[in-house]
C-alpha positions in Angstrom: -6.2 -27.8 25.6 -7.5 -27.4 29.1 -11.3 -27.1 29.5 -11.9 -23.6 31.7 -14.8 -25.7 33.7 -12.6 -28.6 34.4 -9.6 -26.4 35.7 -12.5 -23.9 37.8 -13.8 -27.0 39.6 -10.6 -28.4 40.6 -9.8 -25.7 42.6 -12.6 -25.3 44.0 -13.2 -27.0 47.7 -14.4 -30.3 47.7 -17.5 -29.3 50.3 -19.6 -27.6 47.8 -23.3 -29.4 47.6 -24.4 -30.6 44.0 -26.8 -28.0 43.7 -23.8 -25.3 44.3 -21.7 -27.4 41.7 -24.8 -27.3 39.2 -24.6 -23.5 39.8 -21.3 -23.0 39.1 -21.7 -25.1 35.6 -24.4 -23.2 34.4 -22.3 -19.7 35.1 -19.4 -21.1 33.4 -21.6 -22.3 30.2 -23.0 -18.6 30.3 -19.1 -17.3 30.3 -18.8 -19.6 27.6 -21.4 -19.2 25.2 -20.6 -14.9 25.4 -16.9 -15.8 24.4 -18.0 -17.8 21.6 -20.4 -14.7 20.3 -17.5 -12.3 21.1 -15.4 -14.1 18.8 -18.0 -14.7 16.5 -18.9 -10.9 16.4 -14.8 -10.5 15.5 -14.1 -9.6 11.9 -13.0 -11.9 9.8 -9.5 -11.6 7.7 -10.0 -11.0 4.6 -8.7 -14.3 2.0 -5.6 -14.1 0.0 -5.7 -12.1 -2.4 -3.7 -12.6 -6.1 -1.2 -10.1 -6.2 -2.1 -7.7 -8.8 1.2 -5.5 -9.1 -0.3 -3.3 -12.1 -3.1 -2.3 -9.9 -1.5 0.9 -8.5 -1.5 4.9 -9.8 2.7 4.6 -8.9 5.0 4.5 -12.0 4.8 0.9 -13.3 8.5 0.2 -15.3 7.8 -1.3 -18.8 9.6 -3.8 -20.2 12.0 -2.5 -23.3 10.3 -4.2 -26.2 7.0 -2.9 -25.6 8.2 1.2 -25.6 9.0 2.3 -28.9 12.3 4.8 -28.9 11.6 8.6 -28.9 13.1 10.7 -31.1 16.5 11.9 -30.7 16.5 15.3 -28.8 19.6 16.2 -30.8 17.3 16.9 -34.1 14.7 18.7 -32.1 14.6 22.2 -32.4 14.2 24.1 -29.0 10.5 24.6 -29.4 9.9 21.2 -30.2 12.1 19.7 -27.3 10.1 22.0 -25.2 6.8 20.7 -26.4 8.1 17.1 -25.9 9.1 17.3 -22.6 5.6 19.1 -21.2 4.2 16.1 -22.6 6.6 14.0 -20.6 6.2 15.7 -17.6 2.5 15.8 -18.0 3.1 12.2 -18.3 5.4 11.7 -15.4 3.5 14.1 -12.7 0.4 11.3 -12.9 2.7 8.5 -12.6 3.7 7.2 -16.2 7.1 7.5 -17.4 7.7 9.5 -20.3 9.5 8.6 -23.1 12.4 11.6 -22.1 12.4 11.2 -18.7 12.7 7.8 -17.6 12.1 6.4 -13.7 15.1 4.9 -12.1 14.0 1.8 -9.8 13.2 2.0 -5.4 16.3 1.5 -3.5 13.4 1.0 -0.3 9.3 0.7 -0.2 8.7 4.5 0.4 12.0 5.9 -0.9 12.6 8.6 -3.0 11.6 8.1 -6.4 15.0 9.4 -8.8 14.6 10.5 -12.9 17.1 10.3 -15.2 16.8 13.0 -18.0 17.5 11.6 -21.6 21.0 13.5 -22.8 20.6 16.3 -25.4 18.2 18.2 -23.7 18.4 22.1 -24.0 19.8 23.6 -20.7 17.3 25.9 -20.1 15.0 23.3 -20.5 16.7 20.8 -18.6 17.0 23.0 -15.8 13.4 23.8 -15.3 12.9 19.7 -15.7 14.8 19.2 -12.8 13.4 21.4 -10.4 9.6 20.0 -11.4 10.7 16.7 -10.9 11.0 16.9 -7.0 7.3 16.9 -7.1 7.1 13.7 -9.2 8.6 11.8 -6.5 6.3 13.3 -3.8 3.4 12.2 -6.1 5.2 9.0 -5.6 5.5 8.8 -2.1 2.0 10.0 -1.3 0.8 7.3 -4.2 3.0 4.3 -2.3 1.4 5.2 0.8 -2.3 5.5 -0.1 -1.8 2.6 -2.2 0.0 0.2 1.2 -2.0 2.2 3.9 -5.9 1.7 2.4 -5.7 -2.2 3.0 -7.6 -4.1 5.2 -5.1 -4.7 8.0 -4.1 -1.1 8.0 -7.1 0.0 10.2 -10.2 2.2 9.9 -8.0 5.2 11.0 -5.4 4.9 7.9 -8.3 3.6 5.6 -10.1 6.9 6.5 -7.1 9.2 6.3 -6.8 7.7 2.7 -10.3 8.0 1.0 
């Protein structure tokens, strides 16, 4: 590492008087001691964080064993199937899969988030199901984005945009 004084006074001409060279010493210390303030003033990174992958509002895929199976949509009646599938959409459109309509895993970061209906679901029903769920996946999108763009390296501007 190459001192900045050291490097300045080699180039300059050898004629300069000791009181010009004292000068020049004291400017560069004053150059010096405001670039270690600057830096000093810069903000620090923030430490390594533990990732915490639960700490999200996005649709968090449960394990198997912990979900207990739904009932079979087969023995529902149409009213009932209806009633179970509000509740699962309910579910779903704040980002928690339901127990009917189950979240298929991110082929990218901010891709589009895919549903796959449990079979045996009334038509009519079924129907309406998939043309709320298009919204589901924007919920999800929005929800990746706050959730990637509100840390501390994303800037003031995102971090704002966000709250």
């Amino acid at each position: 590492d190459v001192n900045a004084s050291d490097l300045i006074l080699e180039t300059i001409p050898r004629a300069l008087s000791q009181k010009e060279v004292e000068e020049v010493r004291t400017q560069l210390a004053i150059v010096k001691a405001n670039e270690e303030k600057r830096k000093a003033m810069q903000l620090k990174k923030l430490p390594n964080l533990v990732a915490r992958p639960l700490l999200t509002k996005d649709f968090v895929i449960m394990d198997e064993e912990y979900s207990s199976g739904p009932q079979p949509l087969h023995t529902m009646t149409a009213l009932q199937q209806e009633n179970a599938i509000i509740e699962d959409l309910l579910f779903v459109l704040i980002g928690i899969e339901g127990q009917y309509i189950l979240v298929e895993p991110l082929d990218a970061p901010f891709g589009q988030r895919r549903f796959k209906q449990i079979s045996g679901l009334d038509s009519g029903i079924s129907g309406l199901v998939s043309k709320i769920l298009p919204l589901c996946s924007c919920y999800s999108i929005v929800t990746r984005f706050l959730d990637h763009s509100t840390k501390y390296s994303s800037g003031m501007v995102n971090q704002a945009l966000c709250a």
